[in-house]
N, C-alpha and C positions, 0 to 999 in steps of 0.2 A: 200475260201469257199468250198473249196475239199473236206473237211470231212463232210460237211455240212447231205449229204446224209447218210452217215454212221452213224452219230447220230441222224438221225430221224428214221431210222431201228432199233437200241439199242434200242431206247425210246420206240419205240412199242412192239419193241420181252419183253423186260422188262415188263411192264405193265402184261403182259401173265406170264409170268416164269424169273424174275428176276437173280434170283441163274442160271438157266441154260446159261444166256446171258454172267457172269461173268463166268462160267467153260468154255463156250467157247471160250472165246478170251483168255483166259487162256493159256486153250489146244494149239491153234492156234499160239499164239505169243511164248509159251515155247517148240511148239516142231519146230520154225524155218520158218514156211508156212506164215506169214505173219508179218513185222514191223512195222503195223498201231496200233498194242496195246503196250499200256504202262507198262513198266518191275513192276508198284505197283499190275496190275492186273494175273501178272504170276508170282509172290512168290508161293512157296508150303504150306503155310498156307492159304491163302487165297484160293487158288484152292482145298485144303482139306474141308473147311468151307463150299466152295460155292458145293464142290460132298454132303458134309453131309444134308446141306439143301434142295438141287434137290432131293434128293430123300425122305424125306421126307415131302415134298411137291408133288412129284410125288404119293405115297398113299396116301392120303389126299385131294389129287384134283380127285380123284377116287370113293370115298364115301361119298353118296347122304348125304348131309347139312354140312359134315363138312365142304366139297368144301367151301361152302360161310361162315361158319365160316373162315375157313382160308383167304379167301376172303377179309375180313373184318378186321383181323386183319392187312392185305398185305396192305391196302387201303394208308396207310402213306409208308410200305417201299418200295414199287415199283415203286411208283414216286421219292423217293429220288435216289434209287439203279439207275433207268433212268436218272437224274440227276449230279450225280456223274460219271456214266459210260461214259456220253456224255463232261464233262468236262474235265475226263483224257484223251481221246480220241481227244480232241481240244486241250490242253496241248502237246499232245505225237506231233500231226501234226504241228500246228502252223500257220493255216490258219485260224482259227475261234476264238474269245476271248472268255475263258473258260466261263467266266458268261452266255454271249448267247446261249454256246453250253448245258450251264446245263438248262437253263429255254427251252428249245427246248425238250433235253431229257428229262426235269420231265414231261412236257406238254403233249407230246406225250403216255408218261408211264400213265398218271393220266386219257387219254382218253380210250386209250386200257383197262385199268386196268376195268373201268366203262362196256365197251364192254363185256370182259370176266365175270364178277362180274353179269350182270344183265343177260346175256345166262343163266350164270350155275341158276339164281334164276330159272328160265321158265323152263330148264332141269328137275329142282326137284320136280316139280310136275307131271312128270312122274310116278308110281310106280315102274318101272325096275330098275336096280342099270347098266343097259346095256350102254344106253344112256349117263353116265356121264362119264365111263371108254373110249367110244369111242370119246368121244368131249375132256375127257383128250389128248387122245395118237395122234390126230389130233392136239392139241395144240403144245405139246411137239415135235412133229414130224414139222410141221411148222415152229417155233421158230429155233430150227436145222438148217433146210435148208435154211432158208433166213438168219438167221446170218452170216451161210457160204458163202453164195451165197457172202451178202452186202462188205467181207471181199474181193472178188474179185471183185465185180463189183454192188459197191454204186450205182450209180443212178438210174441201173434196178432195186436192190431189195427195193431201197427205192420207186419208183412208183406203185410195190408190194404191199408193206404196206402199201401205204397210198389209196390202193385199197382196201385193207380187212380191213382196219380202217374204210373207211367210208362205207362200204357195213354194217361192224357191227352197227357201231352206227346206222344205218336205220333198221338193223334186230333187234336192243335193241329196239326202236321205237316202231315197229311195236309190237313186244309182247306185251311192255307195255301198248299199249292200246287194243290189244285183251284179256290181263287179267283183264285191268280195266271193260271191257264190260261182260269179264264174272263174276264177281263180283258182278254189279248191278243186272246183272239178277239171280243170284244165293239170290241176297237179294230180290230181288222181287218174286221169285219163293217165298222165305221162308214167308216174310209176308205175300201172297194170299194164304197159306196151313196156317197160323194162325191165318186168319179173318176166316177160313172154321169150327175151333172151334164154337158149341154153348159156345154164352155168352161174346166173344171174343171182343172188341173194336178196332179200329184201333187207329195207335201210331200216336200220337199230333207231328210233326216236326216243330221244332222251324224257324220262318223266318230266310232270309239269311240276314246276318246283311250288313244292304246297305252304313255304313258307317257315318252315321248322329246319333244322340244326342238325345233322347227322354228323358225328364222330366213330 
């Protein structure tokens, strides 16, 4: 269960910046610094691929709404990319059966991914374009260092991650319902300005269907 820790750092760094997770262990295992990556993940095509897509996911995660476009389309490959990463990585070691190690990496990827996906939505209603370049370059800059970190020493960076994993999912939380509260009241603001119309009626809201069968 050795690598155990290292594929649940993947799976999160993933989720965030998938392509960067794959150049790094890339970089790492092609230039000698470490033997816990697998020689499928330091081919030069692959490491070409995975520079071409970092960066442009890098401008893209930088400008307000494409971010959660791109987000959105990430939603399927960032748990697989998690997935797959933590499988070769259980593969290359031989202490964990790849299957476990992939359902750990997608899991973990599919939660991050959620984290990072529902920040940048809260981000964009910012009007600055300030805000989303800085929550980029804090991401990417993250991902970095704990991958490297995890690559020497797994169990610290994975207790890391599974510190800003669950800090995030309580800061997703939390927005989500300070947006829903502003929402109501932004609908309630608008209907009491259009009972304040002469002539104006208020809107008939249908009951809340309780579940039962009227004839």
């Amino acid at each position: 269960m050795s690598v155990l820790p290292l594929v649940f750092t993947s799976g999160w760094a993933s989720g965030i910046n998938a392509y960067a997770v794959v150049l790094l262990f890339g970089v790492l295992g092609a230039t000698g610094l470490t033997d816990e990556v697998p020689a499928s993940l330091q081919r030069t095509d692959v490491l070409v691929v995975a520079g071409v897509l970092f960066l442009c996911e890098a401008v893209a995660d930088k400008i307000p709404y494409v971010d959660s476009i791109w987000d959105s389309v990430h939603t399927v490959i960032r748990p697989i990319a998690g997935a797959v990463v933590g499988a070769l990585l259980a593969g290359q070691n031989g202490s964990l059966p790849e299957l476990a190690a992939g359902a750990v990496g997608g899991s973990t990827a599919l939660l991050s991914h959620f984290v990072k996906a529902g920040t940048r939505m809260a981000v964009n209603t910012s009007p600055e374009p300030f805000s989303n370049i800085a929550l980029s370059l804090a991401e990417d800059l993250g991902v970095a260092v704990i991958v490297t970190f995890a690559v020497f020493h797994p169990v610290a960076a994975a207790s890391i991650a599974a510190v800003l994993l669950l800090a995030g999912l309580a800061v997703v939380i939390f927005l989500a319902k300070q947006i829903r509260r502003g929402w109501r009241r932004w609908s309630r603001r608008r209907e009491e300005k259009r009972l304040r119309v002469p002539g104006a009626r208020p809107r008939v809201h249908a009951p809340p269907d309780d579940g039962s069968d009227h004839f």
